[in-house]
N, C-alpha and C positions, 0 to 999 in steps of 0.2 A: 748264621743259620741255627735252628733250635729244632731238636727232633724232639716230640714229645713220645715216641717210640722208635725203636731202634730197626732196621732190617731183622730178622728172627731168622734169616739162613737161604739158603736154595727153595724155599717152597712156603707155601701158609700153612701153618700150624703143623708142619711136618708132613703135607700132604704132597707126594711127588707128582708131579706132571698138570700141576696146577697152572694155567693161562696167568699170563703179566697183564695187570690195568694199572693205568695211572690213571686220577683222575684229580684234574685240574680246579680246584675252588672248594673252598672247607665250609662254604654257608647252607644252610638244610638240605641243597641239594646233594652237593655234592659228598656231605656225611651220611647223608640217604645211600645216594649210590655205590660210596666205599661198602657200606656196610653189608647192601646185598649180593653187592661180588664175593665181598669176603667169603660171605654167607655160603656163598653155590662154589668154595675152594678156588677159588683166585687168587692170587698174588700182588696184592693191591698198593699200591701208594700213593696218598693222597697230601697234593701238591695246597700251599696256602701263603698266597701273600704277606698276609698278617702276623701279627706274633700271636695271634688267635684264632679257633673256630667261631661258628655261627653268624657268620657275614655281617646282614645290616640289623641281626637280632643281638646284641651283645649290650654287655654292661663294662663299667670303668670304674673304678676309684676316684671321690673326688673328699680329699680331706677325711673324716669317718663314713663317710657317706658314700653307698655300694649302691653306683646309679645306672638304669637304663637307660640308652639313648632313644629308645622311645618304648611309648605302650603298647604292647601286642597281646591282643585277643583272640581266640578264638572260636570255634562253634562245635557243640555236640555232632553237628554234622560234619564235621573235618575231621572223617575218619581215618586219612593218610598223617596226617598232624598226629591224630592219640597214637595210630600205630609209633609212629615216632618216638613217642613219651616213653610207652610202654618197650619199646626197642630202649632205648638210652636208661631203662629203669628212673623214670622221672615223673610218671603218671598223676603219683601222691602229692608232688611240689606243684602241681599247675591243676587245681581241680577244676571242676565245673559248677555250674549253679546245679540247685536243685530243683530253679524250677525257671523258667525265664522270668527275668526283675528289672527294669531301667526307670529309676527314675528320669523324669526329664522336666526340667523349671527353665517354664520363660518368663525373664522379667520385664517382656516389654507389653502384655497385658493393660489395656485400658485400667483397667482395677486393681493393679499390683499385683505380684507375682504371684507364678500358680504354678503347684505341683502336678501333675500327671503322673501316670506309670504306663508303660506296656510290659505288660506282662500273658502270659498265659495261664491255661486252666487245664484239668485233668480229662477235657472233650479230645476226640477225635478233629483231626483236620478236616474243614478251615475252622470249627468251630471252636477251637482253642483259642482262639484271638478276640472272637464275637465279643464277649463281655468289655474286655479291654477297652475295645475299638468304641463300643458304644458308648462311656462314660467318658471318654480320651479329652479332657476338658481343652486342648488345644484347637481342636475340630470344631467348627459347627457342628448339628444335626444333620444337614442335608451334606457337607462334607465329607462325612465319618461313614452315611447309605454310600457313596460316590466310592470311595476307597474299597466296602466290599466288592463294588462292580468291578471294579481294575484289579482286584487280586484273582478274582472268578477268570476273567478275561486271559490275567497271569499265567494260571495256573494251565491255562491249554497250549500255552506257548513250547518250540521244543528249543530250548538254548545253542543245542548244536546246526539248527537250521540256521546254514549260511547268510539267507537273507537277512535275517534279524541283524545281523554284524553293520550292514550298511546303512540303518535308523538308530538315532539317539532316543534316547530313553525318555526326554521330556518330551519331544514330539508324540509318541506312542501314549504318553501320560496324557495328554493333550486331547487323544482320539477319545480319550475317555474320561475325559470331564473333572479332571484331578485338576483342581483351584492352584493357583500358586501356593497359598497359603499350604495346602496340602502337601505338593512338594515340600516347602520348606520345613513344616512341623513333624514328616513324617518318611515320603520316600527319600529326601535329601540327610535326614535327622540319621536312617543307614546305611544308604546310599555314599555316603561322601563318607565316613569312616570305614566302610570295604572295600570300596573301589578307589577310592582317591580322587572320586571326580563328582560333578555335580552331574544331574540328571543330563540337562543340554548338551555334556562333555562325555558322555555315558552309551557305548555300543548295547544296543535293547537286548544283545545277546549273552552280553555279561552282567547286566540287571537282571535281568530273567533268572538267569544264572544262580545268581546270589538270591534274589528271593524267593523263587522258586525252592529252591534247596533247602534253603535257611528257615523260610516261615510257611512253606505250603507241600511238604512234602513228609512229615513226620512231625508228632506231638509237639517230643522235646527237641527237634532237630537245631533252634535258635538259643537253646540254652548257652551262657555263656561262661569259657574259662579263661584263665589269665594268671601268671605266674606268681605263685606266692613268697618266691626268692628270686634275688639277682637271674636274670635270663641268662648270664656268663652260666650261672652253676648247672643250667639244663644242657647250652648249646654248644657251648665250650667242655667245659668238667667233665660232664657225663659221659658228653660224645665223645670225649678224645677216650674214658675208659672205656666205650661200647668197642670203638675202634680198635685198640689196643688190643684188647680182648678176643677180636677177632682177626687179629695177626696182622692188622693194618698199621703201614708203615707209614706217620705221621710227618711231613716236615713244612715245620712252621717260617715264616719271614723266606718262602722261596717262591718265586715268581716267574712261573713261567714265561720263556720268554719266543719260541718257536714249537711248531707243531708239525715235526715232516716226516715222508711217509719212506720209509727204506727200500731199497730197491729190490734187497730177496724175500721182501714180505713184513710185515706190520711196520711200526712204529717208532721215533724217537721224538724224545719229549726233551726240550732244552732248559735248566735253569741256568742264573751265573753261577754257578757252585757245582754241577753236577750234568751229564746227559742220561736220561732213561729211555731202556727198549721194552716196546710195552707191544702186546697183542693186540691190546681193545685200549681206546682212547675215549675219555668223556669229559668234555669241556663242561662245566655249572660255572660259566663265570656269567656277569652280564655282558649283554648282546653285545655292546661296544666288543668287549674284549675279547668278546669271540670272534669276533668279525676279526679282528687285527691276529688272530690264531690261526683264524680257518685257511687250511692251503688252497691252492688254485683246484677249482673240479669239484668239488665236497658239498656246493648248494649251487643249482641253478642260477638263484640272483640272489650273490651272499648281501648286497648294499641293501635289500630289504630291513636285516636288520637294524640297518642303521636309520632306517625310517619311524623304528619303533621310539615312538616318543618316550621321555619321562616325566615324572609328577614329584615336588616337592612334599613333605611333613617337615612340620615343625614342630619340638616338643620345648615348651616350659616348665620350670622347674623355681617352685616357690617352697621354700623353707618357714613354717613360721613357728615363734616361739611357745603356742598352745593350741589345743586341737579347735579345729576352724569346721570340719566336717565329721559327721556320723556315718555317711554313708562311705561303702567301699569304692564308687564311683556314682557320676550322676551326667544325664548329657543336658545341654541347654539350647534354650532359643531366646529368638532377640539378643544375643549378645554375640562378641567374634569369640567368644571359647565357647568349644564343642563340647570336649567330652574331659571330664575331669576324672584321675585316680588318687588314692590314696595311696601310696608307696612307702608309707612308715615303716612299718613292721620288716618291709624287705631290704630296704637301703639298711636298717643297721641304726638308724637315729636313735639318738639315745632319748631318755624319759623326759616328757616332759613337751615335745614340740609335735611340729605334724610336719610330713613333705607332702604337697602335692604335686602331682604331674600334669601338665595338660596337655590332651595330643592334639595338634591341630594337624589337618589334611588340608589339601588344595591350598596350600601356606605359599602361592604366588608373590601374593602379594607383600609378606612380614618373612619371607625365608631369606634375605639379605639384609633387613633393617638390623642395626645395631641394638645392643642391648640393650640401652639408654631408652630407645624410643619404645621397643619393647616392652621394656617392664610398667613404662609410664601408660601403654594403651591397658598390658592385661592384670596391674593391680588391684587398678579400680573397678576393673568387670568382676573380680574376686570377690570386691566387697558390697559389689551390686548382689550377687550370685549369691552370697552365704554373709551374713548380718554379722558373725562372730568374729571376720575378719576384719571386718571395722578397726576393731579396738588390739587388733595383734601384730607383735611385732614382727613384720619380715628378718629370718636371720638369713635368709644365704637366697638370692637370686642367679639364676644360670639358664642358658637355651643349649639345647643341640639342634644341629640340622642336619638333615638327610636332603641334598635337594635333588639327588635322584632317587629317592628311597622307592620307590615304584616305578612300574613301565606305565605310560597312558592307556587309560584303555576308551579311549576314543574310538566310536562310528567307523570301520573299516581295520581296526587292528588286526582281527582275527586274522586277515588273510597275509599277515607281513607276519605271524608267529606260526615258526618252523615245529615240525613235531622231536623225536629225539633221535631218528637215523637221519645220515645223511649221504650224499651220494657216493662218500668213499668209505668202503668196508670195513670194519673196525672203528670206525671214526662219530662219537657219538654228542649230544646236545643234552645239556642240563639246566634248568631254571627256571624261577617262576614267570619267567618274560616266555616260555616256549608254550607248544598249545596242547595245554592242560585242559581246558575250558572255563578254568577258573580265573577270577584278578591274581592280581600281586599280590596274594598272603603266604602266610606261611604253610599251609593247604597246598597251594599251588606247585611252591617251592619243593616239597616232599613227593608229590604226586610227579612231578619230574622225575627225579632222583629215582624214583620206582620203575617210572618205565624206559629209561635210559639204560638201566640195570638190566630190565627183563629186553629189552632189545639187544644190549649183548649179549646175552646169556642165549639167548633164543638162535642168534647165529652163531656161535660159538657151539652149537649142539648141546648144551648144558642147560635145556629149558627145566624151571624153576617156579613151583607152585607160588601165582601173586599173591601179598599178603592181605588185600582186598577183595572180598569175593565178586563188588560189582563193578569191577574193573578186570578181571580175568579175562 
């Protein structure tokens, strides 16, 4: 067992008569949640399977090379996210665009491949997109008119409207005249890198969701960021000294292993190393392993969660011996690679080479194929993709996989994701499987962690200014 902080005495920060939490899982939630306990004078310890924080956001050593096991971005509008940053003092390491910029190159073009961009403009909403959309050389004309209609149509939808959870998202695209093509070039092009699903596979209440929020709700709302160092040094590093700092009792490689309630009142929390007595209990693990935690009483129908499906990512990882790309990322069509990054500068590679990463989503289908076959589908789409890599030498090929890296958010999810009280007192739910309103991102994930927090707190008598105003 490895503590990355010690117990600090009878109380947090010398503060007497402070409430015990434990809270079970060191991934954004549950580093969310320690910290706002901390925050309101708690007594916090926050329990972590791993020999590290930041769940399925982390980074490893692989040779010199300081690598993510996948790419995570996020949006000007994942204001629970920057709180986060700006909580961990990490803000400056994970900037954001200045303005929104994607390029996107399909090379399966009749006429050979073709750049687009979507980007935005200094108009007010929706007209910030107008220009884009209009030149969008992937679209027809009469496709590109067809798209404003459905985002108009978009934009009066309310995401938290239960019914929406029960229609998929390409049926609703359907109603309204979005081509395949249009899918593919456009609402699938965002769609499947934030949801992890395709339109058909897609609750119209968490598409809505995401572009709603994302592209028809404020200027810069879509602008995008994404870590300029190892995600270890924000979700790990940072966090364990936010944590620290706020008297939070770290212990790493300990796995909880029961969750039962004491007979004269709160809690005991089991590891094999240790038992803890805790007032306020907050599970951030996934839903599996909540379910295998939660005692008898605590949810209506706890097997719901086990109905919550999950969704694979795949990330690839190509080393080559000179720079192949100019841009910091780019997304594609007509090809199986989505969304490509550049990760030079952050992995540490020395002079002279380029790393790319490629994130793929909905990776059903290649999130078990061998490396071998792998690398032979996505080298040559590399060198379809970008002409430089023709002629360069691959130095280090590698995959990670996440093949539960997300919850499904399929057509009826909504109603299998629990919010973050549960029927026994003290006893709380954290993660981005729970209902946030948002998909599986790291937004989600945070926004958990906050009101899991502000629900104990809230019955604990210790109510606690939110750090979000429009979620107060």
């Amino acid at each position: 067992m490895s503590n990355t902080d010690t117990d600090n005495g009878t109380d947090n920060g010398g503060r007497a008569g402070a409430g015990r939490a434990v809270v079970v899982g060191g991934g954004l939630a549950g580093v969310t949640t320690a910290l706002e306990l901390a925050d309101a004078g708690l007594r916090v310890t926050l329990l972590e399977g791993r020999p590290r924080l930041g769940g399925l956001a982390f980074s490893f050593k692989r040779g010199e090379l300081t690598v993510d096991n996948g790419q995570h971005v996020y949006l000007r509008c994942c204001t629970a996210y920057r709180w986060f940053l700006d909580r961990v003092d990490g803000a400056a390491l994970a900037p954001l665009q200045d303005r929104l910029d994607v390029p996107v190159l399909d090379v399966a073009h009749p006429r050979g491949p073709r750049l687009g961009r979507l980007r935005r403009s200094a108009l007010p909403v929706p007209l910030h997109l107008a220009a884009s959309l209009a030149t969008y050389p992937h679209l027809s004309l009469a496709e590109r008119a067809g798209v404003g209609r459905a985002a108009l149509a978009l934009r009066r939808l309310d995401p938290a409207d239960p019914a929406l959870d029960g229609i998929d998202f390409a049926t609703w695209l359907g109603r309204y005249g979005q081509s395949p093509r249009t899918i593919e070039a456009l609402w699938d092009l965002v769609g499947v890198a934030t949801l992890n699903a395709t339109a058909d596979q897609s609750s119209l209440g968490l598409a809505a969701m995401v572009f709603k929020t994302g592209l028809l709700s404020e200027n810069g709302a879509a602008d995008i960021g994404w870590a300029r160092v190892p995600l270890g040094d924000l979700h790990d590093t940072l966090a364990g000294k936010a944590l620290a700092a706020a008297g939070v009792r770290t212990v790493l490689r300990a796995r909880a292993t029961a969750v039962s309630p004491v007979p004269e009142g709160g809690w005991r929390v089991d590891t094999e190393e240790e038992s803890l007595d805790a007032d306020t209990v907050v599970l951030a693990v996934p839903q599996r392993e909540a379910h295998a935690l939660l005692p008898a009483g605590a949810l209506p129908d706890p097997d719901k969660l086990l109905d919550i499906g999950t969704a694979p990512i795949l990330n690839v990882h190509v080393v080559y011996d000179r720079k192949v790309l100019k841009q910091p990322f780019f997304a594609a069509l007509g090809s199986p690679v989505q969304w490509v990054f550049d990760r030079t500068d952050s992995s540490g590679l020395p002079d002279g080479g380029q790393y790319l990463a490629l994130s793929q989503s909905v990776a059903q289908d290649d999130i078990d194929e061998p490396v071998s076959v792998l690398r032979h589908k996505y080298l040559p789409e590399l060198e379809r993709l970008l002409p430089a890599a023709r002629g360069a030498k691959v130095r280090d090929f590698f995959v990670t996989r996440e093949r539960t890296a997300t919850f499904a958010p399929t057509p009826g999810v909504g109603r299998l994701r629990p919010g973050p009280r549960t029927d026994t007192p003290g006893l709380y739910l954290a993660g981005a499987w729970t209902a946030t309103g948002w998909p599986a991102t790291m937004e989600s994930a945070v926004r958990s962690g906050l009101s899991a927090a502000h629900a104990a707190l809230a019955a604990l008598g210790r109510p606690r200014e939110h750090p979000l105003q429009e979620t107060a």
